[in-house]
C-alpha positions, 0 to 999 in steps of 0.5 A: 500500500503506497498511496494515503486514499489506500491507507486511509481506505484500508484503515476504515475497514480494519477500524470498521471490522473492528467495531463489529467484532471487539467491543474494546474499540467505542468509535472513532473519527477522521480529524487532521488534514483530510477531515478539512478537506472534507469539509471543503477546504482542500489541504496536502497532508503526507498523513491521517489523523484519527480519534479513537475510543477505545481501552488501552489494550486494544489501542496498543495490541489492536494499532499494533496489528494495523501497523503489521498488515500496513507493512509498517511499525507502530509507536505508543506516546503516553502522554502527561496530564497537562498535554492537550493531546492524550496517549497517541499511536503513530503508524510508520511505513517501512521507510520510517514515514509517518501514515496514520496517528491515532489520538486516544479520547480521555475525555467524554466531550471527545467522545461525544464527538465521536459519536456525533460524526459524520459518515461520509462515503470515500472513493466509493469504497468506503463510509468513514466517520468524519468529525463535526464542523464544530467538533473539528474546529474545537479540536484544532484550537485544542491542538493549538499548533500554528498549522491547526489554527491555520486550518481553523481559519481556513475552515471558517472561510468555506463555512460561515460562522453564521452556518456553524451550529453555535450553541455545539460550538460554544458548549464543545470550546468551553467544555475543551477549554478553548471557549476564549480561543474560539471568541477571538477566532470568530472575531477575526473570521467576522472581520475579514 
């Protein structure tokens, strides 16, 4: 498997074979790069970005054997308690490139946004669960990287403030505590 649409393709089906057969793995959802584009905003990634619940044997033993059918290996990050970001598993190819993060929800708002995903189908192939446009924008603000802020106004320019589900929104940022992060982004994607 070389190209991102084939690992992406194949990830979904592994993740969806999983949900019906293990009850370890709740859910998870498309973020990063490709779930922007998804939302209309077009943006280059070399890789996938996935949410998942699911317990931590599954999260290491489970991503473990993704990484195996990938070709690839795959690296558990334990995370401290005041990173944004929890405990993720990084999924290299052969060569030592980065293919797939998974970031572990610990929190209940993440899985609430999980659960709220929208599917949407994929080459034809496949349906996979896509965050919210909301639930994605709280979660780039969370990430807080300058990419991910990037992304956040950029997002904001094909989906108009106005359109956004405000009250999910206010509640999500609050209960992410970016509420103050998402004031000022809105302030300035009005402005423009």
């Amino acid at each position: 498997m070389e190209s991102l649409e084939e690992i992406l393709i194949h990830v979904a089906r592994f993740l969806e074979d999983s949900k019906r057969k293990d009850p370890r793995l709740k859910g998870y959802a498309l973020i990063g790069a490709l779930a922007v584009s998804a939302h209309g905003r077009p943006r280059a990634t070399q890789d996938i970005d996935i949410l998942i619940s699911a317990d931590q044997f599954y999260f290491t033993q489970s991503l473990s054997q993704l990484a195996d059918q990938l070709g690839g290996r795959c690296e558990i990050r334990k995370s401290n308690p005041a990173d944004p970001i929890g405990d993720t598993a990084r999924i290299y190819d052969r060569h030592g490139n980065a293919m797939v993060d998974f970031l572990k929800a610990r929190w209940k708002w993440e899985e609430e946004m999980i659960l709220a995903a929208e599917r949407v189908a994929y080459e034809g192939k496949v349906n996979i669960p896509v965050a919210g446009r909301e639930d994605l924008l709280v979660l780039k603000l969370r990430a807080g990287s300058p990419q991910d802020l990037v992304d956040a106004t950029e997002l904001l320019k094909v989906i108009s403030p106005r359109k956004l589900d405000q009250a999910r929104l206010a509640k999500m940022a609050k209960r992410a505590h970016v509420d103050k992060a998402l004031t000022k982004l809105l302030k300035k994607s009005l402005n423009q």
